[in-house]
C-alpha positions in Angstrom: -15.7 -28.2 -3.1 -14.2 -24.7 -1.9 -13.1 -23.7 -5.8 -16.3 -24.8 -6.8 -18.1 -23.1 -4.2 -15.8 -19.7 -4.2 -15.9 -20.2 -8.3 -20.3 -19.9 -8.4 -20.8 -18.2 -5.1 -17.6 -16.3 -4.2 -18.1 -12.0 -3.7 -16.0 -11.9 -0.2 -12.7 -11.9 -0.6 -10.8 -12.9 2.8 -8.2 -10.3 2.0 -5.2 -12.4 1.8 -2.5 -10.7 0.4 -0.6 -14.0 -1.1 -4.0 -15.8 -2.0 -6.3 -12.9 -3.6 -8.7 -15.0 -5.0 -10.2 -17.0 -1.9 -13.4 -15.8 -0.8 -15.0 -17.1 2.1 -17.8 -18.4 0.5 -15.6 -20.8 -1.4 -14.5 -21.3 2.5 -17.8 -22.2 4.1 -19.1 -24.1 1.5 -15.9 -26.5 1.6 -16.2 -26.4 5.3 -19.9 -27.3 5.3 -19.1 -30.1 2.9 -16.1 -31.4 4.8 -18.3 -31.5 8.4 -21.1 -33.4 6.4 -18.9 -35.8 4.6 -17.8 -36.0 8.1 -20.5 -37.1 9.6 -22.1 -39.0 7.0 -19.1 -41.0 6.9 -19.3 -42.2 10.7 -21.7 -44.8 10.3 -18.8 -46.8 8.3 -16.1 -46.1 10.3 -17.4 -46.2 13.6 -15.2 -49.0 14.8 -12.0 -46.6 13.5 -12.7 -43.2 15.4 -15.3 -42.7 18.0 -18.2 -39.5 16.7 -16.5 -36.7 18.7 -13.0 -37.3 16.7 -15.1 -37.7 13.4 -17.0 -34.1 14.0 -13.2 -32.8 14.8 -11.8 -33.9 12.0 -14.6 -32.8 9.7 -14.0 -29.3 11.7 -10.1 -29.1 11.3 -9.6 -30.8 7.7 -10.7 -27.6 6.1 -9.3 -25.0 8.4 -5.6 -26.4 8.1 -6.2 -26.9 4.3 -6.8 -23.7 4.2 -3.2 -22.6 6.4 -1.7 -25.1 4.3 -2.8 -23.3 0.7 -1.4 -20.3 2.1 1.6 -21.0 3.2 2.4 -22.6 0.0 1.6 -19.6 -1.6 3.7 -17.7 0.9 6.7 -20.0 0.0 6.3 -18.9 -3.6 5.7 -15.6 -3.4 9.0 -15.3 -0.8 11.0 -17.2 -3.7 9.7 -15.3 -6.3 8.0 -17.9 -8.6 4.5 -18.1 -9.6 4.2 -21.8 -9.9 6.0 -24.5 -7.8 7.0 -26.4 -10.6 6.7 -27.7 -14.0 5.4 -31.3 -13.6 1.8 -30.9 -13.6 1.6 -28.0 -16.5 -1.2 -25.6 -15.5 -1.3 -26.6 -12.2 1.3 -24.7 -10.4 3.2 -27.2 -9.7 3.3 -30.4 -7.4 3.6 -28.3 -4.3 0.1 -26.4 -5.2 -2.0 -30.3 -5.8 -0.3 -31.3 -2.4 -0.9 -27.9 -0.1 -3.6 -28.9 1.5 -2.7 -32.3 2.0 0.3 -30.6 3.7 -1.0 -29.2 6.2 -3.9 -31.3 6.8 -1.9 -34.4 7.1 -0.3 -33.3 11.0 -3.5 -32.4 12.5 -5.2 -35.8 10.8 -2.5 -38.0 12.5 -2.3 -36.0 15.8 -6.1 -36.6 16.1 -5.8 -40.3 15.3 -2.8 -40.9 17.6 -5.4 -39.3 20.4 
């Protein structure tokens, strides 16, 4: 939701010297979809995580996908290389489908161990 959001809406560039393009438009609106998602999705897993870990979660998920986009991109730019690899042609790479995921996957267990 972020590209699609930064891609249509996106003027403001956060100024991020090893991500130009992200805007925070492209931010907020993948923010605001995250916390929504969020909460609409509490009604089904209620028994799972109680609503203050859910509105957490739907808080954190985009601010550590964000840290975890750019420090991918730091990695690169520090080796050098403009894509992470050649497996997904296109793409950048492995690393850049998984960056998010990377560093949104320690904040999700640490809230769940909680």
């Amino acid at each position: 939701m972020s590209y699609f959001f930064g891609s249509y809406f996106g003027n403001t560039k956060m100024g991020i010297k090893v991500s130009p393009n992200k805007t925070w438009e492209g931010f907020i609106g993948g923010f605001l979809c995250c916390l929504i998602f969020s909460i609409v999705s509490f009604s089904y897993i209620q028994e799972i995580y109680p609503l203050w870990k859910t509105i957490l979660l739907g808080i954190l998920i985009p601010v550590f996908g964000l840290i975890g986009d750019i420090y991918q991109s730091k990695l690169k730019r520090m080796a050098g290389v403009k894509d992470s690899g050649g497996l997904l042609p296109g793409h950048g790479g492995i690393f850049d489908r998984l960056d998010s995921a990377m560093g949104v996957s320690y904040v999700s267990f640490l809230i769940t161990i909680i």
